[in-house]
Residue frames as qw, qx, qy, qz and C-alpha x, y, z in Angstrom:
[[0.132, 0.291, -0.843, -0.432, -1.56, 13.15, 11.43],
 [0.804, 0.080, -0.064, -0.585, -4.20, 11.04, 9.90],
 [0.400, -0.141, 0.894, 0.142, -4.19, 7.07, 9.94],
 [0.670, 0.453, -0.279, -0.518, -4.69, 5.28, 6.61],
 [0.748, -0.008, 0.662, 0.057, -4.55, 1.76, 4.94],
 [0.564, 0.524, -0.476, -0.425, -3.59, 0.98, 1.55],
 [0.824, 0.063, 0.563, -0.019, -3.79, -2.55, 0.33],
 [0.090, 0.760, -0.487, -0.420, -1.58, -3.03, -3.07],
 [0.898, 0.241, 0.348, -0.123, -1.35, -5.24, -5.75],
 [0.014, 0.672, -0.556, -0.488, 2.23, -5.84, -7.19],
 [0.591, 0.444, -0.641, -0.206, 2.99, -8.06, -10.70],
 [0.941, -0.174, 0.215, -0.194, 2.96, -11.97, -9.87],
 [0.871, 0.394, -0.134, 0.262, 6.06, -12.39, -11.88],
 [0.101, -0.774, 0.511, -0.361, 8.46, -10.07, -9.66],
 [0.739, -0.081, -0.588, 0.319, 10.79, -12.39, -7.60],
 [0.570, -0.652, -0.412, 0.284, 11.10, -12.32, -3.91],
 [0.468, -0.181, 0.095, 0.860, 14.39, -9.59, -3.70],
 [0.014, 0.386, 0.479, 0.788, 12.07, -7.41, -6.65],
 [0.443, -0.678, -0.531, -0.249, 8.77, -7.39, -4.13],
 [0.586, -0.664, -0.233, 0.401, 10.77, -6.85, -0.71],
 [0.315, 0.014, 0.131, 0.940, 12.44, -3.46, -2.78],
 [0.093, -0.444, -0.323, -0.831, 9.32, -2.15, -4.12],
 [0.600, -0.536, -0.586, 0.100, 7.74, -2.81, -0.40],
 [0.722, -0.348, -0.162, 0.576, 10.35, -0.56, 0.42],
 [0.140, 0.248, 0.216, 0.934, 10.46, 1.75, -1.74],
 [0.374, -0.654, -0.447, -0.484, 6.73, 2.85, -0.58],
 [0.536, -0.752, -0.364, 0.119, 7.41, 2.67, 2.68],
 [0.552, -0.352, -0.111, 0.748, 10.08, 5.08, 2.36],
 [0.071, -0.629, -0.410, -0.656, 7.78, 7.60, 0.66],
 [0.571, -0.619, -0.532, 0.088, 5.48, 7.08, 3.67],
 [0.612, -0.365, -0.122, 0.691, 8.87, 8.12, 5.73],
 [0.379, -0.043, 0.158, 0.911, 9.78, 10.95, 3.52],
 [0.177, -0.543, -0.371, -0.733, 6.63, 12.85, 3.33],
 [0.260, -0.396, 0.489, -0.733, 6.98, 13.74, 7.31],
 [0.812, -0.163, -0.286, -0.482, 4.42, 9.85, 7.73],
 [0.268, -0.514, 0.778, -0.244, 4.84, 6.43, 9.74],
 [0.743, -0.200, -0.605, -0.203, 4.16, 3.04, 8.41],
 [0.657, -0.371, 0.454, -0.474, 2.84, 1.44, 11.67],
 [0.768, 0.012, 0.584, -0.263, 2.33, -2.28, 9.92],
 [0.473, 0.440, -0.569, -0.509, 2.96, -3.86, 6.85],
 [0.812, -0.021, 0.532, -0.238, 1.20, -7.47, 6.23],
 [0.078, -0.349, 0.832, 0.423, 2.64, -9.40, 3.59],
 [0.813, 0.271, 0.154, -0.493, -0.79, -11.53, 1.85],
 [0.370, -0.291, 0.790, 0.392, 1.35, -12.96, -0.57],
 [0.011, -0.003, 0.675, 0.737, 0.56, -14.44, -4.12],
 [0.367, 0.300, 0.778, -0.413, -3.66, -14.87, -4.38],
 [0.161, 0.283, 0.680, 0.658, -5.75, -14.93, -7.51],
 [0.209, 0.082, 0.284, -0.932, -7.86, -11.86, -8.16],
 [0.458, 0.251, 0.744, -0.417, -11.00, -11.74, -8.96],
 [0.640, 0.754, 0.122, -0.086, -11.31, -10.76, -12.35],
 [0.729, -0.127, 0.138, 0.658, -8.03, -10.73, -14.47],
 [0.227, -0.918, 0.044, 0.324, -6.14, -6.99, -14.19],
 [0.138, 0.756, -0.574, -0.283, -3.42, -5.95, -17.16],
 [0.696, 0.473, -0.517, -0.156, -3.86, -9.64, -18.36],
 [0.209, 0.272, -0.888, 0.305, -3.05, -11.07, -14.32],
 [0.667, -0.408, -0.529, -0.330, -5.07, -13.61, -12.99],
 [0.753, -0.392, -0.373, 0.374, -2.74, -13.75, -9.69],
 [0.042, -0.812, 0.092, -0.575, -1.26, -10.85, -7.43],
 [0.447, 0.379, -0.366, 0.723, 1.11, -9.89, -4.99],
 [0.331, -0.754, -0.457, -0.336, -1.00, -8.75, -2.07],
 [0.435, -0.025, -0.475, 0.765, 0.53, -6.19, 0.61],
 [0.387, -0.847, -0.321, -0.171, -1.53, -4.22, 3.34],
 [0.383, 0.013, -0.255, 0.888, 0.44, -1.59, 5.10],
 [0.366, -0.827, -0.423, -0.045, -0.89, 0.51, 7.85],
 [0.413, 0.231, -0.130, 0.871, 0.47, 4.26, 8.27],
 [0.143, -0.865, -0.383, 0.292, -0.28, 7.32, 9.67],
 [0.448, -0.244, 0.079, 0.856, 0.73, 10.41, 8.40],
 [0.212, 0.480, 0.149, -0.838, -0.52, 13.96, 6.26],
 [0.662, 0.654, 0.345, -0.121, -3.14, 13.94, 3.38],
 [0.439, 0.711, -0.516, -0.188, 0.08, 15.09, 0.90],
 [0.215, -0.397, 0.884, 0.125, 1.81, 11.43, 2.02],
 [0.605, 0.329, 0.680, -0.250, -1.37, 9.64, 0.79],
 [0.492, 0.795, -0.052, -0.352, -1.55, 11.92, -2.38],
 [0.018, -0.726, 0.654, 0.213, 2.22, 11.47, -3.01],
 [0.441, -0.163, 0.881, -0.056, 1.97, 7.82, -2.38],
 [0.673, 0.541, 0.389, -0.322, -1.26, 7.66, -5.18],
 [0.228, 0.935, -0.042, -0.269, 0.82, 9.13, -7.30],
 [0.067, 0.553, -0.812, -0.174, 3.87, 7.21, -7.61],
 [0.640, 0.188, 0.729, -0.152, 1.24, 3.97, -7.62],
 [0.648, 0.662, 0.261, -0.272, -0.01, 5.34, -10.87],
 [0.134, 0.878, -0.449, -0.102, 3.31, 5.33, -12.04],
 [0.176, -0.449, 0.876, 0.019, 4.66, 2.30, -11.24],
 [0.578, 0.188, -0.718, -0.338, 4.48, -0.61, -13.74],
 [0.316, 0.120, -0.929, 0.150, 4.67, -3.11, -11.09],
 [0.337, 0.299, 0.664, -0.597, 1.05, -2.16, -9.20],
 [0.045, -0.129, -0.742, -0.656, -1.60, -3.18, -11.24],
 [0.332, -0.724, -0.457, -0.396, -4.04, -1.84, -8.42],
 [0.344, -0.120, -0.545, 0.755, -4.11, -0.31, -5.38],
 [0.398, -0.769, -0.441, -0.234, -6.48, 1.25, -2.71],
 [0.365, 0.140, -0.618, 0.682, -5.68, 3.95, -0.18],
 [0.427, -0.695, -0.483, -0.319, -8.40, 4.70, 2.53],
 [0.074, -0.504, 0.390, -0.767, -8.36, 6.76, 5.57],
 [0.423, -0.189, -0.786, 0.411, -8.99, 4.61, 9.01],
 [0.460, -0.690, -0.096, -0.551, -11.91, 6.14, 10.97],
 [0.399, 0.273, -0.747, 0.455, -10.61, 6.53, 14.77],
 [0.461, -0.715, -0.526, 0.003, -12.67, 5.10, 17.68],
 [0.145, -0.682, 0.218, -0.683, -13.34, 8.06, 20.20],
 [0.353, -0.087, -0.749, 0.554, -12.39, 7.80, 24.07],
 [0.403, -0.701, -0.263, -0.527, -15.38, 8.85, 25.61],
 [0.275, 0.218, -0.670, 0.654, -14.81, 10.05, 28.56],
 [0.502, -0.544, -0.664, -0.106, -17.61, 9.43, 31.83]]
């Protein structure tokens, strides 16, 4: 399995209950496409840098997984789909080698 980051950007108007579902809901993609979220950081609200669908402010969530290049796809895929990201980034985590002496 591969390790990845994605960093997400959810609607500023969602209430707390609305954010800690759709948080969920991803990470149980993650789960269901054979993956593991290791981490999930909360960021909370922060203003972006340019305004996105008309928001100056965002939702910020960083979640740290491991799992196959179809859980990443899958996961892209239901981003582009869902109203409530209004961005999102997933990258692949370069792992340090153990060099052995």
């Amino acid at each position: 399995m591969r390790a990845y980051e994605v960093m997400y950007v959810l609607r500023p108007n969602l209430d707390e209950e609305q954010i800690t579902a759709q948080i969920e809901r991803f990470n149980q993609l993650i789960r269901d496409q054979g993956g593991e979220v290791e981490q999930v950081s909360r960021w909370g609200k922060r203003r972006l840098a340019y305004e996105v669908k008309k928001f100056r402010e965002g939702y910020y969530v960083l979640v740290y997984f491991r799992g196959r290049p179809q859980a990443a796809q899958e996961l892209e895929r239901v981003f582009k789909i869902s109203d409530d990201v209004i961005r999102y980034l997933i990258t692949r985590r370069v792992e340090k080698a153990v060099r052995q002496a």
